[in-house]
N, C-alpha and C positions, 0 to 999 in steps of 0.2 A: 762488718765487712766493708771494705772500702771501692769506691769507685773504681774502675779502672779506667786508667787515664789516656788520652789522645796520644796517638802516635805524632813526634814533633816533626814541623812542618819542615818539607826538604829545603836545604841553601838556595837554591834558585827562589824560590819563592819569598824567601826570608830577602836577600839580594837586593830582588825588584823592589821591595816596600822601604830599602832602607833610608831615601832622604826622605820618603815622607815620614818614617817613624823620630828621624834627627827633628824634622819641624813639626810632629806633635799631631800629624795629619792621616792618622791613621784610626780605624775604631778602635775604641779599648777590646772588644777579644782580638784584632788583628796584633794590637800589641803589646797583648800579654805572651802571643803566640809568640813573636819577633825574641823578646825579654827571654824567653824561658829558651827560645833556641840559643842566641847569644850568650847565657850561663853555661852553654857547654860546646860551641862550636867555633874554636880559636880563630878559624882559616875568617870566619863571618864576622869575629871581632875584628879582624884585622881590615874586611871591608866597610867595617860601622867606622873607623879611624881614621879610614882613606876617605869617605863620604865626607866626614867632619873636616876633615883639613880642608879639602876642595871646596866645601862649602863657607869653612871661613877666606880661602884665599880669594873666592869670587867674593865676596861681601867686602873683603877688602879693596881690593879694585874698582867699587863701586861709590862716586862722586857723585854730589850733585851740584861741582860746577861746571861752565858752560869753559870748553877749550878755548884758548882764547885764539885760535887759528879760524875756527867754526865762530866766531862772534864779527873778526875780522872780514867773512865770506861772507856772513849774512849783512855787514853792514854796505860793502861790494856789491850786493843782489839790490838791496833798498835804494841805493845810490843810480842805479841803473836804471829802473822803472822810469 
């Protein structure tokens, strides 16, 4: 006889965990839960794809050089003291 299985977790719940399940930050039964709702609820793939774009377009936008308008100010600040 076989197990009967958990009732899958509702969209809101699935929703709220989804950037952390993109960055891996979720427990393994939170996402296996995530994974197995995702095999069957389009409307949830469709926010797992919007999370991923936004997530790569902030990652994009993100520099580690110094503007050179804000290097300008700060050398204007040091000059003043």
């Amino acid at each position: 006889m076989t197990e009967p299985r958990e009732p899958l977790i509702p969209c809101d719940q699935a929703v709220r965990q989804l950037w952390a399940y993109v960055e891996a930050s979720v427990p393994p039964v939170d996402h296996a839960k995530i994974t197995e709702h995702l095999a069957i609820c389009q409307r949830c793939c469709g926010e797992l794809e919007f999370v991923k774009h936004l997530r790569g377009l902030l990652a994009a936008q993100t520099t580690d050089e110094v503007p050179p308008e804000l290097i300008r100010q700060l050398n204007q600040f040091v000059e003043e003291l």
